[in-house]
N, C-alpha and C positions, 0 to 999 in steps of 0.2 A: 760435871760428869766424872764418874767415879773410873777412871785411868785401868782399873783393873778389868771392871764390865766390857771398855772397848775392849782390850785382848781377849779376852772371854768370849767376845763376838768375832773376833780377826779368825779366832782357833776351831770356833763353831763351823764359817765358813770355807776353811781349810779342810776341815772332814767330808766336803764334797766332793764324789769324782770329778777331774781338773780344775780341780778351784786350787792358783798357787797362792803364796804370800800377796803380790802386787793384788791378784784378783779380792779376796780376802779382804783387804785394807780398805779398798778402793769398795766393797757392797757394805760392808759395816759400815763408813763414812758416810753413805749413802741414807742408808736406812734408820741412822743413830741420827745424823746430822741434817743433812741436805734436805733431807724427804721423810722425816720421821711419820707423816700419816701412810705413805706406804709402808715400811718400817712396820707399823699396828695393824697392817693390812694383811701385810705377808707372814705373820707370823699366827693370826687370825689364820687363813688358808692352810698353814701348815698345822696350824693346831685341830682343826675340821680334818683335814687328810689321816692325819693318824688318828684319830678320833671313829671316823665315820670309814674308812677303805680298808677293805678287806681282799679275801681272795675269791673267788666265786667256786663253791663248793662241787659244779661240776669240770668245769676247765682247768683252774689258775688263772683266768683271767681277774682284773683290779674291778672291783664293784663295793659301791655301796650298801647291795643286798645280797642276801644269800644264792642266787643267782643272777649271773650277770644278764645284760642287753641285748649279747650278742647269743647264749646259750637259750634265754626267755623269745627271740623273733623268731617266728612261726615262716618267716619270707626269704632263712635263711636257707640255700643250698645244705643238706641236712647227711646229705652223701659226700660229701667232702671234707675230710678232718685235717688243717694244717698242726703238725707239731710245731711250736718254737720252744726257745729256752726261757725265755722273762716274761710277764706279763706287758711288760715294755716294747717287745716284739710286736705282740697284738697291737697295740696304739700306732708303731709304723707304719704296719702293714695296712690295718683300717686307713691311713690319713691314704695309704695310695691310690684307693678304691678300686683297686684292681683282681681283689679278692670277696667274695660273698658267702664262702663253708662257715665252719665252725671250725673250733682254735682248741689245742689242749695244751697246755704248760707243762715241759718234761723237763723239772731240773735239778732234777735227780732220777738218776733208775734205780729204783728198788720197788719188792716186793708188792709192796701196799699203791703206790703211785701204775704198777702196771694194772694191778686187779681196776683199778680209777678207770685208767684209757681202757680197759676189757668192757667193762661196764656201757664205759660212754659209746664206744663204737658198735657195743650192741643193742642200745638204748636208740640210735640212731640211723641203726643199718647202714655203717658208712661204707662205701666200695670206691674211697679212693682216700690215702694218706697221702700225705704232701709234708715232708720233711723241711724246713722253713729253721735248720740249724747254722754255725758260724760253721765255714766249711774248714775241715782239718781232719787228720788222722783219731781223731777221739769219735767225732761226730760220729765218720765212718764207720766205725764201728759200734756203735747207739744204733744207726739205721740198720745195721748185720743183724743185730742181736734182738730186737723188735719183728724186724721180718721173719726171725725165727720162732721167735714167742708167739707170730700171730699167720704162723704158716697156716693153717687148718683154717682161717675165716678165707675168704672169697674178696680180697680186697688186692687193688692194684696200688703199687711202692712208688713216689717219686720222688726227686728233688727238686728245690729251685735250682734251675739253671746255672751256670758259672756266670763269673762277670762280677762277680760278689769276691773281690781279693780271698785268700787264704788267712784264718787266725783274724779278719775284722766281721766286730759283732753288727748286730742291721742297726742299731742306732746311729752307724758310721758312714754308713752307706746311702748316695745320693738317691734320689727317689726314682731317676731313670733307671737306674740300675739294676734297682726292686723291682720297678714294675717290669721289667723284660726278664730279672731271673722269675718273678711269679709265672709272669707268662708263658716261658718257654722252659720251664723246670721239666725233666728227664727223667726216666724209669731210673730207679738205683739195682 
């Protein structure tokens, strides 16, 4: 085995968020060595994900098609629009089950992305937003500036609850947590 390829794979897996050196070493050794048909597996799946996933052309939500599963079910709560920031939010919050609206991806505010949510929440008569951001002084002011761009609709503002640390994103955040900030989220 060619000494250069394993580094090549130690520096590939290093470009992961928290993947350090030890981890790095320790999944190339793995996948080069130990377990090479996983190795052809995983790289298989990775090569299908970016291949085939996309964003879903109404939300930001991660879909295969040009609309996702959760914007395409007819069974979904259709009055209730959670913002988060990643499409990675959505996959959270889904695993809680403590949520059933529809999801929009806000990660970025500009121009063209608000005419998106204008569209969607009037595609879908939504009369309730649910802000689902990392809580902090930025966010805060996203929720200001939204509530004023969408003062004129008939829609009620809230957040997830506190209990969700300051400055930590919801990938970080234990699942109790989630589901009591979903559930007991407050007018903003």
């Amino acid at each position: 085995m060619n000494i250069s390829k394993f580094d090549e794979l130690v520096e590939a897996f290093m470009k992961l968020p928290g993947v350090g050196k030890k981890s790095a070493l320790r999944y190339a050794y793995h996948v080069s060595i130990n377990d090479s048909f996983a190795g052809l597996n995983l790289a298989h799946c990775i090569e299908d994900a970016v291949k085939l996933l996309k964003r879903c052309s109404k939300c930001g939500a991660l879909s295969e098609d040009e609309i996702c599963e959760i914007c395409a079910d007819d069974q979904r709560d259709r009055e209730i629009l959670c913002i988060v920031e990643s499409p990675k939010d959505i996959l959270i919050i889904e695993k809680s089950g403590s949520y059933n609206g529809l999801y929009f991806v806000l990660d970025d505010v500009d121009n063209s992305i608000l005419e998106r949510l204008k569209k969607y929440i009037d595609e879908n008569q939504i009369k309730e937003v649910i802000f689902a951001l990392t809580p902090g002084i930025n966010s805060d002011g996203i929720m200001l500036y939204i509530e004023d761009k969408f003062s004129d609709f008939d829609i009620n503002f809230s957040k997830i609850a506190q209990g969700i640390p300051t400055g930590v994103s919801l990938d970080n955040v234990d699942m109790l947590s989630l589901i009591k900030a979903l559930n007991n989220r407050m007018k903003t």
